[in-house]
Predicted model as a PDB file, atoms N, CA, C, CB and O in Angstrom, pLDDT in the B-factor column:
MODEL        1                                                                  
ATOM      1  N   UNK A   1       0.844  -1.164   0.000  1.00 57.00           N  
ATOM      2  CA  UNK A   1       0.000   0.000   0.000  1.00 57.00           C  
ATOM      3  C   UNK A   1       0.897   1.236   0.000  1.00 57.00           C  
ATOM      4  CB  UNK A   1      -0.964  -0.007   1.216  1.00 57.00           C  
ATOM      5  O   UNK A   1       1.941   1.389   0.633  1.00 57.00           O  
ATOM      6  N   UNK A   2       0.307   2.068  -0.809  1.00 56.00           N  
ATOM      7  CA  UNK A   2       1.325   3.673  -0.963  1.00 56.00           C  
ATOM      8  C   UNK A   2       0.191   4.580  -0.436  1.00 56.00           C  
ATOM      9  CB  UNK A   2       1.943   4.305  -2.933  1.00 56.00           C  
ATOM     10  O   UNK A   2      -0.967   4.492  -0.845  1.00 56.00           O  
ATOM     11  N   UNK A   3       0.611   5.464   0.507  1.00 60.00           N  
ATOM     12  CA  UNK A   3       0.334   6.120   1.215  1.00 60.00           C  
ATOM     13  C   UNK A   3      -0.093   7.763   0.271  1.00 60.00           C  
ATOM     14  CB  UNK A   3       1.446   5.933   2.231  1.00 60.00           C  
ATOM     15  O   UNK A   3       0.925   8.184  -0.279  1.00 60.00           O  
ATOM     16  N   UNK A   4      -1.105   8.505   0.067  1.00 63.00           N  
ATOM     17  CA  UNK A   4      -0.853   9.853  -0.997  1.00 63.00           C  
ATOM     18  C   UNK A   4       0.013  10.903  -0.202  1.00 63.00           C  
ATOM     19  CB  UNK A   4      -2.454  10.705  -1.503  1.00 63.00           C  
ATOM     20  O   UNK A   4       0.714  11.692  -0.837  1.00 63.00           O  
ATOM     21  N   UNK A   5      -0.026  10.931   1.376  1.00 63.00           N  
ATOM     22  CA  UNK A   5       1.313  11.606   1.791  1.00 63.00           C  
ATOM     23  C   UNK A   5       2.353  10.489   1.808  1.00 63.00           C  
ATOM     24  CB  UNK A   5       1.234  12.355   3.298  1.00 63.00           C  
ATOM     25  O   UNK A   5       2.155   9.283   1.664  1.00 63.00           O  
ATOM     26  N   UNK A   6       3.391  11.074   1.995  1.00 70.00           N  
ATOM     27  CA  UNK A   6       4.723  10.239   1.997  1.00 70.00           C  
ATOM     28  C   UNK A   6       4.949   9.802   2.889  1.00 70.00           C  
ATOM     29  CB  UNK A   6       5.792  10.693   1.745  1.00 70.00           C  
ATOM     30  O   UNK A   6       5.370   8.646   2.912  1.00 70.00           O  
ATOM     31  N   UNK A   7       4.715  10.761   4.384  1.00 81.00           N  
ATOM     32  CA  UNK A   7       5.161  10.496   5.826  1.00 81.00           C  
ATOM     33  C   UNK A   7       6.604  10.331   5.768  1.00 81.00           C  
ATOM     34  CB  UNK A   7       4.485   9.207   6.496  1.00 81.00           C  
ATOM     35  O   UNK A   7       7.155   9.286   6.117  1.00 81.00           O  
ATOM     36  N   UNK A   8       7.235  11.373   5.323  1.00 90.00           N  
ATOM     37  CA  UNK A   8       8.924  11.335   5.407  1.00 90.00           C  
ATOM     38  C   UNK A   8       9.418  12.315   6.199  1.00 90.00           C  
ATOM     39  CB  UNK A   8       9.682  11.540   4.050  1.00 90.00           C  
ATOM     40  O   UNK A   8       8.994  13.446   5.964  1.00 90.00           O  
ATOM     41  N   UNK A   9      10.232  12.178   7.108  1.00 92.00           N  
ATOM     42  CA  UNK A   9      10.663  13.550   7.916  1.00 92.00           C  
ATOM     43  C   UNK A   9      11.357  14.774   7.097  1.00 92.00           C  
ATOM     44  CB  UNK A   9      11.765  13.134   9.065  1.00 92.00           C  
ATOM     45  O   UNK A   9      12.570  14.602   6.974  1.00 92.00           O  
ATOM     46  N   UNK A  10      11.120  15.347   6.815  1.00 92.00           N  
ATOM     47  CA  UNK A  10      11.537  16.626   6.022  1.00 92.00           C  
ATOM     48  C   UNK A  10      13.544  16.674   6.538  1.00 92.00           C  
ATOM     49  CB  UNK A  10      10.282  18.380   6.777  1.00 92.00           C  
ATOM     50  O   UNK A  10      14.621  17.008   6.044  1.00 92.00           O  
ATOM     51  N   UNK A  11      13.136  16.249   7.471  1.00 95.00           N  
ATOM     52  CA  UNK A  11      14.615  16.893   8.176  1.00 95.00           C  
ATOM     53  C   UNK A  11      16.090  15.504   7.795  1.00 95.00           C  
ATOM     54  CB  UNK A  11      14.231  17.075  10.534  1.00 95.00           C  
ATOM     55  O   UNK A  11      17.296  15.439   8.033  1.00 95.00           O  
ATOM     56  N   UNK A  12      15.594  15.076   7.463  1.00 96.00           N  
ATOM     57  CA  UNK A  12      16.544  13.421   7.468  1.00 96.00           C  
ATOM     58  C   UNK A  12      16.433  13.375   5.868  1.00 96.00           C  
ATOM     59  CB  UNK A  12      15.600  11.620   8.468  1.00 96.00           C  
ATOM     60  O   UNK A  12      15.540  13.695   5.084  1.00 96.00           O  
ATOM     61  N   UNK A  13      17.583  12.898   5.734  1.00 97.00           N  
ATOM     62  CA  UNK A  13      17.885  12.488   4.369  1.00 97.00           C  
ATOM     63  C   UNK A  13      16.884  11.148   3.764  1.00 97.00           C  
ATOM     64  CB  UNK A  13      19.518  12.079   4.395  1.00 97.00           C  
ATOM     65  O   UNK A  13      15.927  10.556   4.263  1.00 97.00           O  
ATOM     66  N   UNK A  14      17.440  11.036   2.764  1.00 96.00           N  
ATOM     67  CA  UNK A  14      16.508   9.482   2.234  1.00 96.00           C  
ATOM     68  C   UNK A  14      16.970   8.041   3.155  1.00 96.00           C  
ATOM     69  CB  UNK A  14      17.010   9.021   0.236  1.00 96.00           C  
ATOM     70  O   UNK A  14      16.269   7.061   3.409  1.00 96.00           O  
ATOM     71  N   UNK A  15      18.460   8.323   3.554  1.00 97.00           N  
ATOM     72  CA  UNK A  15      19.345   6.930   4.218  1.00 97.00           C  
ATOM     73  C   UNK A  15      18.963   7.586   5.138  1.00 97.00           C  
ATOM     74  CB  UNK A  15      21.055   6.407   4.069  1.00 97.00           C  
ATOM     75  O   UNK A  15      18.957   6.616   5.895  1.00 97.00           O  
ATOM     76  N   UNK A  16      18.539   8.604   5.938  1.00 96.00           N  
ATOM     77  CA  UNK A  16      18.487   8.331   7.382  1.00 96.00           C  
ATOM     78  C   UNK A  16      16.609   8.235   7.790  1.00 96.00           C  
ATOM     79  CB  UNK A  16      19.457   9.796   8.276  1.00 96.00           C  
ATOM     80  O   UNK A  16      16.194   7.952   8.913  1.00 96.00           O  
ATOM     81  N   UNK A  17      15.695   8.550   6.563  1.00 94.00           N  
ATOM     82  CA  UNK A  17      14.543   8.309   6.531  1.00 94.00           C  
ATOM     83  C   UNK A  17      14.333   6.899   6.287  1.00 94.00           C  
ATOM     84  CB  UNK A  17      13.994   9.095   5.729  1.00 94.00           C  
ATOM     85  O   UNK A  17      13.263   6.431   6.678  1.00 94.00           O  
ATOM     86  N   UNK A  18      15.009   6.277   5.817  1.00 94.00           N  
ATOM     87  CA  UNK A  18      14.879   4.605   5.589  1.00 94.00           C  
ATOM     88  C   UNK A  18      15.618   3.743   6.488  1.00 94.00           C  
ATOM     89  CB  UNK A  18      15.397   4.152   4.188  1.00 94.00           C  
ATOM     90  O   UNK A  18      15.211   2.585   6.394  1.00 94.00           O  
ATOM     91  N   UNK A  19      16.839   3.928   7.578  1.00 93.00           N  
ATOM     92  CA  UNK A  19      17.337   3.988   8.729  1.00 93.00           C  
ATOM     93  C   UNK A  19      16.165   3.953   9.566  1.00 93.00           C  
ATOM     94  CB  UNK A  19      18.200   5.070   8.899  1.00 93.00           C  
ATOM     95  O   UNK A  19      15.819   2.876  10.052  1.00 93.00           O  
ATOM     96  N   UNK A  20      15.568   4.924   9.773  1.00 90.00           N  
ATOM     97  CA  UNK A  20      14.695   5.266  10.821  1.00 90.00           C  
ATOM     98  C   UNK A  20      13.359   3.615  10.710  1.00 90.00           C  
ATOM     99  CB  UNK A  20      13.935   7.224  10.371  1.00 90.00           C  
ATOM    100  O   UNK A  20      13.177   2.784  11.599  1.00 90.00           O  
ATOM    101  N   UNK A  21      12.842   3.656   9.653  1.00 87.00           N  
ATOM    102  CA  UNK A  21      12.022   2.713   9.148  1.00 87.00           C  
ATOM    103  C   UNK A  21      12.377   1.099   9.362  1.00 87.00           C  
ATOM    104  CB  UNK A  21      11.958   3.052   7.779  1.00 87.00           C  
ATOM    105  O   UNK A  21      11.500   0.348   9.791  1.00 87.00           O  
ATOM    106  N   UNK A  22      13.642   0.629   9.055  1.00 86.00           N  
ATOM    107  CA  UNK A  22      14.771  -0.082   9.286  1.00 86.00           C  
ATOM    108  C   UNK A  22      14.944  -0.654  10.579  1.00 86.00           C  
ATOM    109  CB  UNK A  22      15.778   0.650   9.023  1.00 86.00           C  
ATOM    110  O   UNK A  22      14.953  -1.868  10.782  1.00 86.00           O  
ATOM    111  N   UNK A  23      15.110   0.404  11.635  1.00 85.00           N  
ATOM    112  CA  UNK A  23      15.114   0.448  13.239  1.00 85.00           C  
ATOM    113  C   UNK A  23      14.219   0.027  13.805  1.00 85.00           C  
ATOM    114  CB  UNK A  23      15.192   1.538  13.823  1.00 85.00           C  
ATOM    115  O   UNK A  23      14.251  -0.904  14.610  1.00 85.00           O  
ATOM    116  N   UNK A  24      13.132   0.752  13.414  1.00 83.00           N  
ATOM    117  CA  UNK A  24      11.596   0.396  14.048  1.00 83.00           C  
ATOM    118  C   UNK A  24      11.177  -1.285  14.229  1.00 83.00           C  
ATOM    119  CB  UNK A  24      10.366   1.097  12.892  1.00 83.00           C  
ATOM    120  O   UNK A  24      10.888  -1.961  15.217  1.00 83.00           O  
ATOM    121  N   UNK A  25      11.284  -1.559  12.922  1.00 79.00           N  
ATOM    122  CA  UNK A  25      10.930  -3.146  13.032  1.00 79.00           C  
ATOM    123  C   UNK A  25      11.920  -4.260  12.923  1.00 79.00           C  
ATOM    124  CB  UNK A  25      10.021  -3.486  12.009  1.00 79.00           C  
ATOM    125  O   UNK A  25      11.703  -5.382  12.465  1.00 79.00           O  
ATOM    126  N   UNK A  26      13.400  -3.638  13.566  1.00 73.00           N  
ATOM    127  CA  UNK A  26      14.450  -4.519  13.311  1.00 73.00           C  
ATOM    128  C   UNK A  26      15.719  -4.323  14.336  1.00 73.00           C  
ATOM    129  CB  UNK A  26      14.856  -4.311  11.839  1.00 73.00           C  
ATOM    130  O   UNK A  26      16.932  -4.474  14.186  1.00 73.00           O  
ATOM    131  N   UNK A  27      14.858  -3.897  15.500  1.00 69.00           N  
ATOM    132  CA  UNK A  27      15.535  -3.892  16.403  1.00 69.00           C  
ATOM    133  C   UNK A  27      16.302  -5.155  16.938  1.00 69.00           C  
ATOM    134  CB  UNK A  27      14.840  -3.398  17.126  1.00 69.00           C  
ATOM    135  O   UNK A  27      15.975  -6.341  16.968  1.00 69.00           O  
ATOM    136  N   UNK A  28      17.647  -4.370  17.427  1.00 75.00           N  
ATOM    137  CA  UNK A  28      18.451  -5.410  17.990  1.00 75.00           C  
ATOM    138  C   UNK A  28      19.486  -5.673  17.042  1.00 75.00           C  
ATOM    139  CB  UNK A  28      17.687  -6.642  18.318  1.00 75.00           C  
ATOM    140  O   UNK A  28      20.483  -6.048  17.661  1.00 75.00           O  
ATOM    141  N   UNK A  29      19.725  -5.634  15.569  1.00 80.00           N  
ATOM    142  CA  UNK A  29      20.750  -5.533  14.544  1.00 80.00           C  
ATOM    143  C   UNK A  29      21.917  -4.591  14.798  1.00 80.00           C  
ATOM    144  CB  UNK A  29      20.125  -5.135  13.330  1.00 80.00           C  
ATOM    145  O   UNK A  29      21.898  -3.374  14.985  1.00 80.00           O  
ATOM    146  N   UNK A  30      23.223  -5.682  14.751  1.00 86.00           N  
ATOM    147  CA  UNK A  30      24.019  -4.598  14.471  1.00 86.00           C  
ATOM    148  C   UNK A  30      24.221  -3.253  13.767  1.00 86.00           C  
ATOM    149  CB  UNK A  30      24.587  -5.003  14.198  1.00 86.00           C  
ATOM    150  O   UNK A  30      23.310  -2.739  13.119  1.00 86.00           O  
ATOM    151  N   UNK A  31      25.202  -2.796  13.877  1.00 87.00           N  
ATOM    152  CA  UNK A  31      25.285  -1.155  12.850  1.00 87.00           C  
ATOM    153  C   UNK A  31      25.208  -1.946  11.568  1.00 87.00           C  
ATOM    154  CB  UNK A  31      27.072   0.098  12.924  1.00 87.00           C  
ATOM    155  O   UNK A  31      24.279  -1.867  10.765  1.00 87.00           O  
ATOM    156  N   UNK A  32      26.780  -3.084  11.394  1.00 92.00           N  
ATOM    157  CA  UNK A  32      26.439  -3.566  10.278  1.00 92.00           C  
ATOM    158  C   UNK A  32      25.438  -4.102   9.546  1.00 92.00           C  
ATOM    159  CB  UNK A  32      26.929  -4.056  10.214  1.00 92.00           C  
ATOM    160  O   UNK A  32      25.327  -3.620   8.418  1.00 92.00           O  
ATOM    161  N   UNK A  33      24.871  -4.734   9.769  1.00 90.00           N  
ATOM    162  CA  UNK A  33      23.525  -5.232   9.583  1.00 90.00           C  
ATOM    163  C   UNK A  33      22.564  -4.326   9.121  1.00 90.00           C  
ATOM    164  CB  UNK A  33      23.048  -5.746  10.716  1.00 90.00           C  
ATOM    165  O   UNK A  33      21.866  -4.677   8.170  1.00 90.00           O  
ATOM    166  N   UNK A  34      22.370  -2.987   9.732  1.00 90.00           N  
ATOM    167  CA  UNK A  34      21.234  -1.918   9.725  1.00 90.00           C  
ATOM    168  C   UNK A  34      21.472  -1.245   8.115  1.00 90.00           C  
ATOM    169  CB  UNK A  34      21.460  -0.609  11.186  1.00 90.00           C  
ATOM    170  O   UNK A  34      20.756  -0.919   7.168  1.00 90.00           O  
ATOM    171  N   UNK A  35      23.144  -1.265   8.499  1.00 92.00           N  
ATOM    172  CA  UNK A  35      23.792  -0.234   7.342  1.00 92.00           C  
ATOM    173  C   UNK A  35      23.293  -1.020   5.490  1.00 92.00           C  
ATOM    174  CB  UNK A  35      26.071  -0.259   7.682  1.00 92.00           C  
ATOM    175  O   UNK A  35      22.984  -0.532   4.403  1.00 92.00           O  
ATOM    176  N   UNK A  36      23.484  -2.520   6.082  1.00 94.00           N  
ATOM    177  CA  UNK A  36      23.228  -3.379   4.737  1.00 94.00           C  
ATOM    178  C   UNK A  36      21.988  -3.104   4.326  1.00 94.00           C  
ATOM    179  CB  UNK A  36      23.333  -4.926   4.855  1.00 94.00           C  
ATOM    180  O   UNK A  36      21.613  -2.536   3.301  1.00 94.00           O  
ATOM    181  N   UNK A  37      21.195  -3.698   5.493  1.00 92.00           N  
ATOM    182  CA  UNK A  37      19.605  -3.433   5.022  1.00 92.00           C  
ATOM    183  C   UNK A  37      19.341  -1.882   4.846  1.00 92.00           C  
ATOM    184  CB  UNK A  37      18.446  -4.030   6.246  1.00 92.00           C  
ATOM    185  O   UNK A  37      18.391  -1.887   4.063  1.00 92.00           O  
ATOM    186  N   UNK A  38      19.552  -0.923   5.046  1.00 94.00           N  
ATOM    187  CA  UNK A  38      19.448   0.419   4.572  1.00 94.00           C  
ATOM    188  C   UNK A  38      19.755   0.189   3.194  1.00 94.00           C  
ATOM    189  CB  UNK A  38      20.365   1.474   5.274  1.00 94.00           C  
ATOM    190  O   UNK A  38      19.061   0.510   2.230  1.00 94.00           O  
ATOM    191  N   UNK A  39      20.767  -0.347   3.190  1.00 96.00           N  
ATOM    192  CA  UNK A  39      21.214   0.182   1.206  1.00 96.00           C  
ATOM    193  C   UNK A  39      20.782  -0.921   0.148  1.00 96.00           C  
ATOM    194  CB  UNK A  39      23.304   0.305   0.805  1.00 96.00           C  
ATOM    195  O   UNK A  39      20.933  -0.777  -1.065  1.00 96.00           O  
ATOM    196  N   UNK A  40      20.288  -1.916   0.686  1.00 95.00           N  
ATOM    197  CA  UNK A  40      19.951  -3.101  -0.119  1.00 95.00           C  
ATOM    198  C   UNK A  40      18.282  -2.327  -0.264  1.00 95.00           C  
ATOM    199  CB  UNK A  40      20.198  -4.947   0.807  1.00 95.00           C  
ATOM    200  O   UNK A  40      17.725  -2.343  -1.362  1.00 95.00           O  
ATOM    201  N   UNK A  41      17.621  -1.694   0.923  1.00 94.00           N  
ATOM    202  CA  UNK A  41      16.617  -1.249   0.555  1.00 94.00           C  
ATOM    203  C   UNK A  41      16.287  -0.054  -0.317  1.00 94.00           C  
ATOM    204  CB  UNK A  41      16.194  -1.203   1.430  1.00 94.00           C  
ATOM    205  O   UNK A  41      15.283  -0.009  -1.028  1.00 94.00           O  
ATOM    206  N   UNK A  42      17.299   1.027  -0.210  1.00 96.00           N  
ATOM    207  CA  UNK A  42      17.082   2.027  -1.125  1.00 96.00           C  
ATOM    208  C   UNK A  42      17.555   1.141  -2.418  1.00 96.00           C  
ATOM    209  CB  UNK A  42      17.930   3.490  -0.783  1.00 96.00           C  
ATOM    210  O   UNK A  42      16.788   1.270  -3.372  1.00 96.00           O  
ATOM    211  N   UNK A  43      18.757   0.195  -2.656  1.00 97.00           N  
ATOM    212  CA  UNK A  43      18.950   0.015  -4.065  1.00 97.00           C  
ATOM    213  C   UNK A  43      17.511  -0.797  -4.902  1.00 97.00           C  
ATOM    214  CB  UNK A  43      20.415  -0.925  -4.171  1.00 97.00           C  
ATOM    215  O   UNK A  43      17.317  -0.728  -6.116  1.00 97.00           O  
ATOM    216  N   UNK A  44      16.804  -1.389  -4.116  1.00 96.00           N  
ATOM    217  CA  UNK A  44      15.791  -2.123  -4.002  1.00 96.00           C  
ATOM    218  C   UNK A  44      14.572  -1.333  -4.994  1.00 96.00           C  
ATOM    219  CB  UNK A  44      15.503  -2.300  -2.412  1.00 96.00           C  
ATOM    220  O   UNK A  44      13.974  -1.775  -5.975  1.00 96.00           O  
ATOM    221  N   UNK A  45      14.468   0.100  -4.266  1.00 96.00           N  
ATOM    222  CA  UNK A  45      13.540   1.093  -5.197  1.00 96.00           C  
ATOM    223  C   UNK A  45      14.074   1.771  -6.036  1.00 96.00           C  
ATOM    224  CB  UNK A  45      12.842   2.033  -4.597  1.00 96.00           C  
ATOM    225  O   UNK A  45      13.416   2.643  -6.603  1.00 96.00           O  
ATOM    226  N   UNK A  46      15.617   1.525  -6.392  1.00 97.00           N  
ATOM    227  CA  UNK A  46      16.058   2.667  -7.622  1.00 97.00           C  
ATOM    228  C   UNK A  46      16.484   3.746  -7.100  1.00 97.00           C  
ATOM    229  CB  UNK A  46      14.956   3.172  -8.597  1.00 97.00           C  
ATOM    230  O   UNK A  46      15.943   4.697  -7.663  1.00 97.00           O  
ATOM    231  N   UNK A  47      17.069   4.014  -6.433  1.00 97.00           N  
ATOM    232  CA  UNK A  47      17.304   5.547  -5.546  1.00 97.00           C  
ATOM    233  C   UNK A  47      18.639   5.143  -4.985  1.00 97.00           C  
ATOM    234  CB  UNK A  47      16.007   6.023  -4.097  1.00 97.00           C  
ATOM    235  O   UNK A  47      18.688   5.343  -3.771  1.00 97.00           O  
ATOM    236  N   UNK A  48      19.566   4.716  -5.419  1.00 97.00           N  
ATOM    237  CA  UNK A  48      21.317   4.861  -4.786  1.00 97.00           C  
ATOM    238  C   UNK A  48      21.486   5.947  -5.790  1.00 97.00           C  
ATOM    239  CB  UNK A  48      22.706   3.269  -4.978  1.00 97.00           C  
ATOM    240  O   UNK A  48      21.277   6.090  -6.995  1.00 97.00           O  
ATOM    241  N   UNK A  49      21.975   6.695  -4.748  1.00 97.00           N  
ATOM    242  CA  UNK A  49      22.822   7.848  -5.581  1.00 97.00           C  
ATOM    243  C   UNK A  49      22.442   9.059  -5.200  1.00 97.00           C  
ATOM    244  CB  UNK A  49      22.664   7.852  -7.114  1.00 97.00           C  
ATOM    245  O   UNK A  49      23.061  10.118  -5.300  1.00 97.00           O  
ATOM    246  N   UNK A  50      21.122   8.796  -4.644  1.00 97.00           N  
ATOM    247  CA  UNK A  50      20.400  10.022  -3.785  1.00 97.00           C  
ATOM    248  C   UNK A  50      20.033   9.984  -2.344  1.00 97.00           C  
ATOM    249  CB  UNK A  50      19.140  10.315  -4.355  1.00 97.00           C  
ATOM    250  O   UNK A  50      19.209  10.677  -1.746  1.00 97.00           O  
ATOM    251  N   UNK A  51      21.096   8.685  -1.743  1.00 97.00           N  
ATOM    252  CA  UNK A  51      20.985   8.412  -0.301  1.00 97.00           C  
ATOM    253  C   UNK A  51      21.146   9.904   0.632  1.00 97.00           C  
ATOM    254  CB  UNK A  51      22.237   7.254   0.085  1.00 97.00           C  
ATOM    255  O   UNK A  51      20.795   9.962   1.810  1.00 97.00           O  
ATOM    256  N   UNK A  52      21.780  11.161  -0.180  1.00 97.00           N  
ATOM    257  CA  UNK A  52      22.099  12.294   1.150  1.00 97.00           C  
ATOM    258  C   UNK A  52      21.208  13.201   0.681  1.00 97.00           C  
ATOM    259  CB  UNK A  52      23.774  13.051   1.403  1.00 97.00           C  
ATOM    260  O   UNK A  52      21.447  14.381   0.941  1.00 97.00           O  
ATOM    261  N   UNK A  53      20.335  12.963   0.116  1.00 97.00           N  
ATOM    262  CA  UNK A  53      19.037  14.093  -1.063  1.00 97.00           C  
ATOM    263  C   UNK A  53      17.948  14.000   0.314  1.00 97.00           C  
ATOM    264  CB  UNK A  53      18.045  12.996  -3.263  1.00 97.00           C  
ATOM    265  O   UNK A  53      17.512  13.089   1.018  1.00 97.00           O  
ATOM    266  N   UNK A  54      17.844  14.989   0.269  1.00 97.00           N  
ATOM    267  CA  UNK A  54      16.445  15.435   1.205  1.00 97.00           C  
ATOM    268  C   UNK A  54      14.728  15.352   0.520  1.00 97.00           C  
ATOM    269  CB  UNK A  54      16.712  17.227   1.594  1.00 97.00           C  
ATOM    270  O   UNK A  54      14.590  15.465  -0.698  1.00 97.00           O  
ATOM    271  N   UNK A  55      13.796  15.198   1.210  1.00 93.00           N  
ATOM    272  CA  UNK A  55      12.208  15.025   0.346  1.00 93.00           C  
ATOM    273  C   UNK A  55      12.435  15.669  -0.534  1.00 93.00           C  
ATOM    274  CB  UNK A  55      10.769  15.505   0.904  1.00 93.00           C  
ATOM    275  O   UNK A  55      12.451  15.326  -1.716  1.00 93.00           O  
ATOM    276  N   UNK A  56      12.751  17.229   0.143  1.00 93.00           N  
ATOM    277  CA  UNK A  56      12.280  18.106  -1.039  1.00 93.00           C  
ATOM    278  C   UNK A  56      13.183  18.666  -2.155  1.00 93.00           C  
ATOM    279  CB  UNK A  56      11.709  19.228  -0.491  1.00 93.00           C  
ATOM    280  O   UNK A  56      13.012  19.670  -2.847  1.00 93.00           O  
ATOM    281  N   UNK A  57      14.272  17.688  -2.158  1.00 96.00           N  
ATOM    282  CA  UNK A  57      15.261  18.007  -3.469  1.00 96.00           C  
ATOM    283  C   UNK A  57      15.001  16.262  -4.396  1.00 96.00           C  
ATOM    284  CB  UNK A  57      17.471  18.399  -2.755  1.00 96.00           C  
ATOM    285  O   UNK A  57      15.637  15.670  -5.268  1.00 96.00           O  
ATOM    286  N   UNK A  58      13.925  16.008  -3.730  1.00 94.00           N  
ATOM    287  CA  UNK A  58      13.221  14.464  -5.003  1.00 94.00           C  
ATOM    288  C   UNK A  58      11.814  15.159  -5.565  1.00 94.00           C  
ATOM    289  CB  UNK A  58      12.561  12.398  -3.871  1.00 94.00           C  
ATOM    290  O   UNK A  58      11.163  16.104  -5.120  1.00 94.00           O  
ATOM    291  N   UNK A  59      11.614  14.317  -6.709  1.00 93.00           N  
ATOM    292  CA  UNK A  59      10.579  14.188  -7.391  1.00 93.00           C  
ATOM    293  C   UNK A  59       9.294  13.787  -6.785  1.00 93.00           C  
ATOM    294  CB  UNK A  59      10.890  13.455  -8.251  1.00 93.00           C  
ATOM    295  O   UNK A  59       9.589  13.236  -5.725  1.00 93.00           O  
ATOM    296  N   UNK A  60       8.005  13.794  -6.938  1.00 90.00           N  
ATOM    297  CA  UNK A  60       7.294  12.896  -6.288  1.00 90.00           C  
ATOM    298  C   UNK A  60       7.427  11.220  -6.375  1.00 90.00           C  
ATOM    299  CB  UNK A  60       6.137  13.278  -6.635  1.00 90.00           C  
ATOM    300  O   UNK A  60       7.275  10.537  -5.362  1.00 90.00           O  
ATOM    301  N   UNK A  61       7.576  10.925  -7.025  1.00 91.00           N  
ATOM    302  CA  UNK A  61       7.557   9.774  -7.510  1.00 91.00           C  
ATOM    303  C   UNK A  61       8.913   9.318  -6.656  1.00 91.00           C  
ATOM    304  CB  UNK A  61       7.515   9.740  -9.161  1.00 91.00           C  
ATOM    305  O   UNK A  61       8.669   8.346  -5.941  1.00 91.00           O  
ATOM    306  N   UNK A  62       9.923   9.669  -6.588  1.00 94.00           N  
ATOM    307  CA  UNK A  62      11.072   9.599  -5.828  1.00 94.00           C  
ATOM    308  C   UNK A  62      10.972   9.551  -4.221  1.00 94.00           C  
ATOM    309  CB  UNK A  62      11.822  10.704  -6.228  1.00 94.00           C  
ATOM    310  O   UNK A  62      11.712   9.085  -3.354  1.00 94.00           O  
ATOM    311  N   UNK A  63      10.083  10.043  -4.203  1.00 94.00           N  
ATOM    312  CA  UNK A  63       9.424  10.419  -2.656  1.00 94.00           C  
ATOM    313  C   UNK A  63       9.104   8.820  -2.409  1.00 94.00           C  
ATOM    314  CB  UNK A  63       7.728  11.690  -2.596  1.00 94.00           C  
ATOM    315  O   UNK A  63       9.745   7.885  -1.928  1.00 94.00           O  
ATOM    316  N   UNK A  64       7.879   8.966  -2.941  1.00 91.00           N  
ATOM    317  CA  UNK A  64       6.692   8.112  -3.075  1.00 91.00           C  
ATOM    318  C   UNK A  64       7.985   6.332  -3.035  1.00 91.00           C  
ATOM    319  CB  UNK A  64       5.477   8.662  -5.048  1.00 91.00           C  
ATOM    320  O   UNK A  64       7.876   5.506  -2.129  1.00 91.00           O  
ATOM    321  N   UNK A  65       8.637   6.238  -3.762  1.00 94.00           N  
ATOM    322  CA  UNK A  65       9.729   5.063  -3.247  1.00 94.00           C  
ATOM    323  C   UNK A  65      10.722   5.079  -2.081  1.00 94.00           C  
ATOM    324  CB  UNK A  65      10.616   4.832  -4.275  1.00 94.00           C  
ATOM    325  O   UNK A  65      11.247   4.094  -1.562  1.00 94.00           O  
ATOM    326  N   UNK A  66      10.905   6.500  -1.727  1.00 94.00           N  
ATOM    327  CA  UNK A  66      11.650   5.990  -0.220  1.00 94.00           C  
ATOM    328  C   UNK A  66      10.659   6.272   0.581  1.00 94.00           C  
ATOM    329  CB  UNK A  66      13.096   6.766   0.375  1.00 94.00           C  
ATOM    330  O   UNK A  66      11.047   6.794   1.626  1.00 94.00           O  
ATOM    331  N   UNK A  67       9.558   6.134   0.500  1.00 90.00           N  
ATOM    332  CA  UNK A  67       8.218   5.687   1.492  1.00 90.00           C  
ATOM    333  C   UNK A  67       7.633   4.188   1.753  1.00 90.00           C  
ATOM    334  CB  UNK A  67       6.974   6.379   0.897  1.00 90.00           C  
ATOM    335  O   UNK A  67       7.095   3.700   2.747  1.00 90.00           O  
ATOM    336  N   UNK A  68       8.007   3.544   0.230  1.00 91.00           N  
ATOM    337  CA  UNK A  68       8.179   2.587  -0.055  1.00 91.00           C  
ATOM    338  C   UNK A  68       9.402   1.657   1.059  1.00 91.00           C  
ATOM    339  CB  UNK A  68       8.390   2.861  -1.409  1.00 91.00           C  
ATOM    340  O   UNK A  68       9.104   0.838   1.928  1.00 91.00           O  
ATOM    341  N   UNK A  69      10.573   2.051   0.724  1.00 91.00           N  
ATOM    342  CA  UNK A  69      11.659   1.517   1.306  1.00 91.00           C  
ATOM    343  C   UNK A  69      11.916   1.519   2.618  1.00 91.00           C  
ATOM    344  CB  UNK A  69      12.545   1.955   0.846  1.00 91.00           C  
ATOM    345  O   UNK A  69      12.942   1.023   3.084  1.00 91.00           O  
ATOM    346  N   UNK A  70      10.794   2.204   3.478  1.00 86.00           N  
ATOM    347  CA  UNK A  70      10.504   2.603   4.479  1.00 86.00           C  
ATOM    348  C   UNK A  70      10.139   1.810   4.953  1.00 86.00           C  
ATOM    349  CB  UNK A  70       9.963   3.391   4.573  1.00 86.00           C  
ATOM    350  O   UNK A  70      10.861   1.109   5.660  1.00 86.00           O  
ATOM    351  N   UNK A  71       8.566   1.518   4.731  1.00 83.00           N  
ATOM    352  CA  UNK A  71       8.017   0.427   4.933  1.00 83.00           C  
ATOM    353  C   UNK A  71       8.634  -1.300   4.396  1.00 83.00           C  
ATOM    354  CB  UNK A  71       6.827   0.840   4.394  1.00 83.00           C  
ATOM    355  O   UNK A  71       8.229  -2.441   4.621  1.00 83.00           O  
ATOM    356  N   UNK A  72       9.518  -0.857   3.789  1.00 75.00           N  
ATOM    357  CA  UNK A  72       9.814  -2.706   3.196  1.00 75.00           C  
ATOM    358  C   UNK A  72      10.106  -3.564   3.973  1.00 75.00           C  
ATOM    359  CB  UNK A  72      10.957  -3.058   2.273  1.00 75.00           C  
ATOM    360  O   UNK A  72      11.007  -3.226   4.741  1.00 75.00           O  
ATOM    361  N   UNK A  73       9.600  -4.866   4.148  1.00 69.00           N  
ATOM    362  CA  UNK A  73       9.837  -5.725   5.425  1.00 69.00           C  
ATOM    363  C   UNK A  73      11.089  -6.168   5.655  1.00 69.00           C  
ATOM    364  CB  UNK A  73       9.081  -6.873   5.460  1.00 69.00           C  
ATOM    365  O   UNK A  73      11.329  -6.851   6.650  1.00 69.00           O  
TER     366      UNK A  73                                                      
ENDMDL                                                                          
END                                                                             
């Protein structure tokens, strides 16, 4: 399910908005561990390369996938 807001913190990058998401339901993982699943999940939606890009320097549609990657189990 995609959400029509994004629910992304304005203030956190895309890796630390998908970090945050990451944490929530995966507590107890090492750094290493967190750091993998962070980037296996942004590479997951197409978005490496814009891990230090903030909401509002993405597209919607760009959005709309690290909301995605957010939520990914």
């Amino acid at each position: 399910m995609v959400f029509p807001d994004y629910a992304l913190l304005p203030w956190r990058t895309v890796e630390r908005n998908v970090r945050f998401g990451v944490e929530m339901r995966a507590g107890g993982q090492s750094k290493a561990e967190l750091a993998e699943r962070v980037q296996r999940s942004i590479e997951l939606v197409g978005l490496a390369g814009f891990e230090k890009s903030y909401p509002h320097e993405l597209s919607g549609g760009m959005r709309q996938r690290v909301g995605i990657a957010v939520r990914r189990p």
